[in-house]
Backbone bond lengths (Angstrom), bond angles and torsions (degrees), N, CA, C in turn:
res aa  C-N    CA-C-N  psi(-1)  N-CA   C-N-CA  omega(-1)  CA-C   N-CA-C  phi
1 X - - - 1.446 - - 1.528 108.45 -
2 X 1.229 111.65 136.63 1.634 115.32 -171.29 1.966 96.71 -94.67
3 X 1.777 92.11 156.55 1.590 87.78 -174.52 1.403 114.13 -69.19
4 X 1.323 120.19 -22.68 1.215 116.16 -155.86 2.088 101.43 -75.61
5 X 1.271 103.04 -16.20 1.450 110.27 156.96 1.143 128.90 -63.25
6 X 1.426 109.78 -51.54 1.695 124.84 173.53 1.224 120.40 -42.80
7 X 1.554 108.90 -45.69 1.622 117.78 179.70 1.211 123.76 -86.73
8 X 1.325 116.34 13.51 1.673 129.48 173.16 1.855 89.26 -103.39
9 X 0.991 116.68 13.77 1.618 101.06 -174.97 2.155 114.12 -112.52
10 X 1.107 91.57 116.05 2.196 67.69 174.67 1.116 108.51 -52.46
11 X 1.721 101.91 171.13 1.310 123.17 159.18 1.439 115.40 -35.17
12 X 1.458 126.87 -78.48 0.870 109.69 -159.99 2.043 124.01 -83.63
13 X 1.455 97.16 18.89 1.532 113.31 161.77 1.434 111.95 -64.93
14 X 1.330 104.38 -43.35 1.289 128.10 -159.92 1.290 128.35 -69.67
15 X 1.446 92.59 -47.35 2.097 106.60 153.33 1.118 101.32 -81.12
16 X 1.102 152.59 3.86 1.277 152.50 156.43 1.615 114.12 -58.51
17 X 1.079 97.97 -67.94 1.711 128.57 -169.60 1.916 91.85 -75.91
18 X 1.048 110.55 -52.75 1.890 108.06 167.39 1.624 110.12 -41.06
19 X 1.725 110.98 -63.16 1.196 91.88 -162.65 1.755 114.07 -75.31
20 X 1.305 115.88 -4.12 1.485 115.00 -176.56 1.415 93.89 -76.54
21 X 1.403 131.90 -47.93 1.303 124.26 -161.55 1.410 105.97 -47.48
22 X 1.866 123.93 -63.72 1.080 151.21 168.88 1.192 103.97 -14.58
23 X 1.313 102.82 -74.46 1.844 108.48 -173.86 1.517 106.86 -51.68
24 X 1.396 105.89 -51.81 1.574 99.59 179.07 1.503 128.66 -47.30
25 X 1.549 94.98 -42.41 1.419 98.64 173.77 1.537 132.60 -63.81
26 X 1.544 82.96 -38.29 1.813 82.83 167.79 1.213 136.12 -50.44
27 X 1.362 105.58 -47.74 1.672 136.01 -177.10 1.942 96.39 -60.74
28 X 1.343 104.60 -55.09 1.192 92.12 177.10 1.858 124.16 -62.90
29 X 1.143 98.81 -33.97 1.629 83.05 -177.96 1.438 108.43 -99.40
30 X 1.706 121.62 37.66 1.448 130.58 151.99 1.434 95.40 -99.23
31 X 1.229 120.44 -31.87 1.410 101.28 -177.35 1.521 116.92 -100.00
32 X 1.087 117.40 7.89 1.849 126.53 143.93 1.233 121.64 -74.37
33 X 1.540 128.16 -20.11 1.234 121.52 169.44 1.640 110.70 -77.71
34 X 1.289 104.61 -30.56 1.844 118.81 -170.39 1.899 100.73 -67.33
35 X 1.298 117.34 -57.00 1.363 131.60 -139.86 1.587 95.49 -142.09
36 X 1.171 138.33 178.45 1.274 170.57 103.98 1.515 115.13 -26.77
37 X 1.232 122.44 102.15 1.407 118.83 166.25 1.137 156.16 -74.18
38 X 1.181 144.83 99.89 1.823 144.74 -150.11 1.230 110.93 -26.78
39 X 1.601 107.42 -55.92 0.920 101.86 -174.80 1.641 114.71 -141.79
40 X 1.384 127.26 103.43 1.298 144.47 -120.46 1.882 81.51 -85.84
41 X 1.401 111.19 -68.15 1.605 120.90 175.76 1.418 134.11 -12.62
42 X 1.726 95.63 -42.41 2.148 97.29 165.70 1.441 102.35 -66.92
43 X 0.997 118.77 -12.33 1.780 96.14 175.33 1.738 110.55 -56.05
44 X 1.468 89.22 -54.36 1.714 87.39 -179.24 1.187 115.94 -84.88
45 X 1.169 129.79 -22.77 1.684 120.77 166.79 1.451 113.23 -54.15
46 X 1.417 125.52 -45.98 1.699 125.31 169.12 1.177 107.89 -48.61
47 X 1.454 116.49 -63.75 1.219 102.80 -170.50 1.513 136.64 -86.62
48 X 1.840 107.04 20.44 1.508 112.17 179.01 1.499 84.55 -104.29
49 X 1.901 131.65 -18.53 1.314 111.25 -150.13 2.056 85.87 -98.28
50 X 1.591 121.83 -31.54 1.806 111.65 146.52 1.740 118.87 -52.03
51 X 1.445 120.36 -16.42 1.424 87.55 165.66 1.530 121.07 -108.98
52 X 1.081 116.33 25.82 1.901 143.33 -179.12 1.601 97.33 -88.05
53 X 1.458 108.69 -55.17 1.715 127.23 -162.26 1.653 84.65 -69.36
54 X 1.249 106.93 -71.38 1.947 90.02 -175.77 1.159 123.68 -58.87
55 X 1.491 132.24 -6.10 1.512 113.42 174.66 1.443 116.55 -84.92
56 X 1.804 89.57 -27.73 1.874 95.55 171.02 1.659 107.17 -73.02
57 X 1.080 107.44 -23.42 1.721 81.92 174.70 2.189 114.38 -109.32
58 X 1.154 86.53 26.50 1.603 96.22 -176.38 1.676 93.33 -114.90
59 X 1.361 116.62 -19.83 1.656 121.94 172.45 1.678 110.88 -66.54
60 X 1.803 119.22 -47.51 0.691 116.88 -165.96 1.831 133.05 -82.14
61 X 1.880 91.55 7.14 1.302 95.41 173.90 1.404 104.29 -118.99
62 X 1.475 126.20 16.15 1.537 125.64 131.00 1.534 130.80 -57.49
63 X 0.945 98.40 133.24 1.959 101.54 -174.96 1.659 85.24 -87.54
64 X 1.201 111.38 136.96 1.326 131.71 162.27 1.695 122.06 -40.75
65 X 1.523 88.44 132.34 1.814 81.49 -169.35 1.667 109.46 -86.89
66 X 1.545 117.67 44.79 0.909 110.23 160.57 1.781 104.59 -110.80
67 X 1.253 122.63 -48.02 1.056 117.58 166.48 1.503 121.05 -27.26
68 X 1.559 99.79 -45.66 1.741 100.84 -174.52 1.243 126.04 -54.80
69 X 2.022 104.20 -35.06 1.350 108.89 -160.18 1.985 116.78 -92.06
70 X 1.432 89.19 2.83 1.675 109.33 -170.34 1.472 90.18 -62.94
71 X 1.319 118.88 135.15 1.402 115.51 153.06 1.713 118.03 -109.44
72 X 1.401 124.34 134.00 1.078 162.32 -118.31 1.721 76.35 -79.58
73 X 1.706 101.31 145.63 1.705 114.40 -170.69 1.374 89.70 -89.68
74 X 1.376 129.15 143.60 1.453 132.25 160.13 1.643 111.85 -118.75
């Protein structure tokens, strides 16, 4: 999933779409221990497209670095 998708999604799409990845991923690397996998590569595509989903929601409890850089009206 590309980001520019991710960020059309709410919050709570988002843990949504996190925890499906998760599950998926799991399932997949139970069934890499069982068998040989078609296609070995979604391992890391899941888990670069779960670490995309946490930066968009690890962004949103940063206060904007414009706020930061304002210095105070006197």
């Amino acid at each position: 999933m590309r980001i520019y998708q991710l960020r059309e999604l709410a919050k709570e799409e988002l843990l949504q779409k996190k925890f499906e990845l998760q599950e998926e991923l799991f399932n997949l690397r139970l069934t890499a221990l069982v068998k040989k996998l078609d296609n070995p590569s979604k391992l890391k595509n899941l888990r670069r497209d779960i670490a995309r989903i946490n930066t968009l929601l690890g962004r949103e409890n940063i206060p904007s670095r414009q706020s930061q850089t304002q210095a105070p009206s006197k």
